[in-house]
Steps between C-alpha positions, in 0.01 A plus 500: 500500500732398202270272245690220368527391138509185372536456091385176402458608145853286372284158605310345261113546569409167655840522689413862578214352668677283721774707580224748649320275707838330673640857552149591680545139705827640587393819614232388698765327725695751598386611869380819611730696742179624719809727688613659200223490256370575273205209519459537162705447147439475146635487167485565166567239249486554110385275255483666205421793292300677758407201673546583875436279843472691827568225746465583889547288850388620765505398885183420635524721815467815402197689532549679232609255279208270608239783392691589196491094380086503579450725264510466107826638363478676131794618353564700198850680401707634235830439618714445218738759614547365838604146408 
């Protein structure tokens, strides 16, 4: 699955702000092809420095995806080499 990345980092920080929350609107309205999949997407969008959001949408009938969402998600990563 090929991550997306988004670099909000040129916006200024309150616009930064807003930018992120329209372009997660936006995503979140984009329909599922339950045919084709995946039921699931996310992307990365940078704010700054090493200032990271992992944002993911996922369809709600997948039964995997439903037991994955029920249960706490804890991330920590390095990546600076993969962005």
């Amino acid at each position: 699955m090929e991550l997306p990345h988004v670099d909000l980092r040129p916006f200024a920080k309150r616009q930064r702000q807003a930018e992120l929350q329209r372009l997660m609107r936006q995503e979140l309205q984009v329909p599922f092809n339950l045919a084709q999949g995946p039921v699931f997407r996310a992307t990365v969008f940078h704010l700054a420095g090493t200032e990271h959001v992992l944002f993911m949408a996922f369809h709600h009938s997948d039964e995997w995806t439903t037991k994955f969402t029920n249960k706490p998600l804890a991330v920590s990563c390095c990546c600076n080499d993969l962005l």
